[in-house]
Steps between C-alpha positions, in 0.01 A plus 500: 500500500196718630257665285518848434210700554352734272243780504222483192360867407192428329352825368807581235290413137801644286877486471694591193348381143331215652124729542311145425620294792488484863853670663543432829834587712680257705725673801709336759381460878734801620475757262064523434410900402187694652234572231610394112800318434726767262503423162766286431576395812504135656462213283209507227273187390232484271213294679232368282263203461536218345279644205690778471211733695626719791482396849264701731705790762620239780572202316766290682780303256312172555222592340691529130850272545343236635700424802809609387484802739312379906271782669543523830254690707365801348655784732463895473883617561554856762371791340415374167180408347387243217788282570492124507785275633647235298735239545779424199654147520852494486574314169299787337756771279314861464704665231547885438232655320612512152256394177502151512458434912536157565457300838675204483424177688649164501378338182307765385477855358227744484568741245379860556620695142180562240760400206734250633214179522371556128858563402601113643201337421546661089849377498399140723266444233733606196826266617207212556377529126881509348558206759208287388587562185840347491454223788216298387348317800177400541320332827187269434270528806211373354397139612528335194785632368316698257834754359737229510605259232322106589678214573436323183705811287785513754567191483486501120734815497791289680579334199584764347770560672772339287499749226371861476140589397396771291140680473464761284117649569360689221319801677472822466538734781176702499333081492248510824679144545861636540496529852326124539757394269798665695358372832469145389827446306707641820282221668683269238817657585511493888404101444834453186740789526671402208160593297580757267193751369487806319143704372547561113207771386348364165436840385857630596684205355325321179771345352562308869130371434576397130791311623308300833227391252249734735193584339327693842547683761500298822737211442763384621805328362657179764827387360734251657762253388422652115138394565213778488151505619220792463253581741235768478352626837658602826373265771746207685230217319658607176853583565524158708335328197776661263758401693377116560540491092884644508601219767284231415378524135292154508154470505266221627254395255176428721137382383138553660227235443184543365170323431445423796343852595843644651563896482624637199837669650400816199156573685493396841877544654642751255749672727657135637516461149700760490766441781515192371674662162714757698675155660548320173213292537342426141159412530258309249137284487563120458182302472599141543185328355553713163906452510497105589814560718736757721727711248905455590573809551253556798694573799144617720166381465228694677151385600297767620137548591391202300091399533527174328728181566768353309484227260619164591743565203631835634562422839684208381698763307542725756617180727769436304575860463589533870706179543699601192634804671238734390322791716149605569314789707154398558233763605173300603177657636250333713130478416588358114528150377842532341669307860241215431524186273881466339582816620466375880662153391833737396509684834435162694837346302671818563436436879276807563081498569308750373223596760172593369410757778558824487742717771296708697708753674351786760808722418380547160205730635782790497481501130168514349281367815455121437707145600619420190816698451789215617756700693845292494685665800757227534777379264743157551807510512608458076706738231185580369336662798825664642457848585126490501355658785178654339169341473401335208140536374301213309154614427348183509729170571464159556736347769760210386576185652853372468596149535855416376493211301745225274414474073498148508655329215641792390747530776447873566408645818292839569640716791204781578594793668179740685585849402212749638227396754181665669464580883308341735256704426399354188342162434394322141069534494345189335142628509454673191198608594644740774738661230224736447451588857658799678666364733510088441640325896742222503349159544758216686327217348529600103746800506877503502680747763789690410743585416467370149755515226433692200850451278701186431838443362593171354849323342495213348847292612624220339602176720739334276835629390464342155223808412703789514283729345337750773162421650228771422427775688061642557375763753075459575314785604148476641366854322580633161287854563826596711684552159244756312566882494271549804695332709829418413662791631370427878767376764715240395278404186732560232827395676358168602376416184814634288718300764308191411561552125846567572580200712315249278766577182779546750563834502649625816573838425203551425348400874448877659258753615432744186437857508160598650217734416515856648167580419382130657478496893231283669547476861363146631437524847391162754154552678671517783716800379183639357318508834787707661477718273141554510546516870781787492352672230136530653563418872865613621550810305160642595523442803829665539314840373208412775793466799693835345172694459381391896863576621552898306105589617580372917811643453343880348286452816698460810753768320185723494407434846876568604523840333161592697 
């Protein structure tokens, strides 16, 4: 089909209760008038700008649709004056001129009516709201999953679904957390649809908070299978804790060293303290030389930071521990004597060599500016490293040598298993000496090239069938600054470390990534990455402005030049 070809008068400003826009009059090919189109006649469009603004006396449709409508060449038609030729394509539909002109075109619609756009975009915007509020669904783009519920509590939530559970939050409505409560509990009930809630209002209902035993506002009442729990505080960390104690009501009673200089969990890793509670983890101090022996009901021993070495007496405890079936996490820095004397004996007979260097690590520069920060950027393959793919941060590690080994007479056999490792990058520095230099080099003869492990897991495995009591279970890590407040929270810190805890006392559910820190982002970038930045940031994009600013000014000139 041909185009049709229309005449454009350009000098008609105003056409019937439109004064404040551009009219223009659209006639066909055959039927043009001398002098001003009659009012009323031909087909009327309202031309502006894309702001709104009128278009100048002239203006051809391609200036303001954008290609919906092609100018041909501009023509003065037989005895008429201030007339420019247009071409319409085919597929466009002028419509009568009526409030509300329209032209249609496939897959679009320009509207042309003063009322009718706010009119749809009120109602739009209405039918969205009662929408939203009905069909809950929510899209996490953010990278690490920020708005959505971890693995750790979806997995925990699928036990639930055997019977109903019921959570009655005590909140009233004017609370500034409502709305955080109401968005997290739907979180709860996209993951188990058969979760029941309801908001009771303290103030509203006090004989409702008489009868729950609820003595403030905030809680929340768990109950399942007759069981109830109470949680106060609207964050997944504590509904995820409350629910661990509905399905699994046991606790692990675990003990902490001292006198041998370790960290006091109270002062110097209060909020892995902490998590440790919300997953049923009981923690106490056990000093060995004071108690003579390990208490019976100790189902975790941890060793963490200590400065001194053990007693002949209490490694021999701590032997027997371990081949008994018992568990141990052991957090050991470097640059102390507690891996010397008996202490390095114990390791030796558990099959693993503590190195006295020190991991020296050029990544680390990206977080305070020296070597010393141990960067673990790759994980073997074991359930306690699954799903890691974050970096793990030591501050200052010592590397691990692993050398699987037989307990000979005691017919048990150690099987070690490298969890988290170094790059390349990294080597172990023996100088001390150089530890206090900026930037200490890598010497072949008396350094140790990466990459170098930094975490150990060990099992214990009996040989003979007559022993059927289970071998122990220990993980070894080469830092214990990893685990205070500073730095738990970075990368994969706190999973790794409550994976380990969880695999040593056989706890598979509780093996999963946990529920991260909004307000805790670091981005950890390779020098490589780093340098292309640097080089798009202060080479590329500048220069693109340079090339754009040369281009516009030779382009001004030659038009200037033209028009002369």
């Amino acid at each position: 089909m041909a185009a049709s070809v229309f005449y454009l008068f350009g000098d008609h400003a105003l056409w019937r209760g439109y004064p404040s826009h551009r009219v223009v009059f659209l006639y066909p090919s055959g039927t043009l008038p001398r002098g001003s189109p009659p009012d009323g006649d031909g087909f009327p469009f309202l031309l502006v700008d894309r702001l709104g603004s009128r278009l100048p006396a002239g203006s051809v449709f391609s200036d303001s649709l954008r290609g919906f409508l092609l100018p041909s060449p501009a023509t003065l038609p037989p005895g008429g004056s201030g007339y420019r030729r247009c071409t319409v394509l085919p597929q466009c539909r002028l419509y009568p001129p009526y409030p509300g002109v329209l032209l249609d075109l496939p897959g679009a619609t320009i509207m042309r009516s003063p009322y009718l756009f706010p009119i749809l975009v009120i109602g739009c915007s209405l039918l969205f709201q009662d929408l939203s509020s009905h069909l809950y669904r929510q899209f996490d783009l953010t990278k690490k999953r920020l708005h959505s519920l971890s693995e750790s509590t979806v997995k925990l939530l699928k036990k639930f679904d055997s019977e109903p559970l019921t959570a009655r939050i005590f909140l009233d409505e004017s609370d500034v957390d409502r709305s955080r409560a109401e968005g997290l509990i739907r979180l709860y009930r996209k993951a188990l649809p058969t979760l029941r809630y309801e908001f009771v209002s303290p103030t509203k209902n006090p004989l409702q908070v008489q009868e729950y035993g609820i003595d403030r506002n905030g809680m929340v009442l768990w109950e399942w299978r007759g069981k109830q729990v109470r949680t106060t505080g609207f964050s997944e960390e504590v509904f995820t804790s409350g629910l661990r104690k509905l399905v699994d009501p046991r606790t692990y009673s675990c003990y902490a060293l001292k006198g041998h200089g370790e960290k006091d969990p109270e002062k110097d890793f209060p909020f892995l303290k902490q998590r440790l509670e919300e997953e049923n983890y009981i923690l106490r101090v056990l000093s060995l030389e004071e108690e003579g022996e390990i208490p019976r009901d100790a189902e975790l021993i941890f060793w963490i930071g200590p400065k001194e070495p053990l007693l002949e007496k209490e490694a021999a405890l701590l032997e027997t521990y371990l081949i008994s079936g018992g568990r141990m996490v052991i957090c050991l820095d470097p640059l102390v004597a507690a891996a010397s004397g008996t202490s390095g004996s114990f390791f030796s007979t558990l099959g693993i060599v503590l190195d006295s260097r020190v991991v020296v690590d050029t990544r680390s520069q990206l977080f305070r500016g020296d070597f010393f920060f141990a960067t673990a950027t790759r994980y073997h393959t074991h359930i306690i490293t699954r799903g890691l793919n974050k970096v793990t941060v030591f501050p200052l590690a010592r590397p691990l040598s692993i050398t699987p080994k037989r307990l000979d007479p005691k017919r048990v056999e150690v099987e070690l298993y490298p969890l988290a490792e170094t790059s390349e990058t990294a080597w172990a520095e023996s100088d001390k000496d150089s530890l206090r230099s900026a930037a200490p080099r890598f010497d072949p003869a008396f350094d140790l090239k990466g990459p170098l492990v930094l975490a150990v897991a060990g099992e214990l495995q009996k040989l003979e069938p007559t022993l059927t009591q289970k071998g122990g279970r220990f993980v070894l890590f080469g830092d214990s600054d990893f685990l205070t407040d500073r730095y738990v929270k970075i990368g994969n810190n706190l999973d790794l470390f409550l994976n380990a805890v969880a695999w040593t006392v056989e706890r598979e559910e509780g093996i999963a990534l946990r529920p991260k820190d909004p307000l805790h982002h670091p981005i950890i970038l390779s020098r490589s990455e780093t340098l292309l930045i640097g080089i798009f940031v202060m080479g590329v994009v500048p220069g693109c402005w340079v090339l754009l600013g040369v281009y516009h000014i030779r382009r001004s000139r030659r038009s200037h030049a033209v028009s002369q």
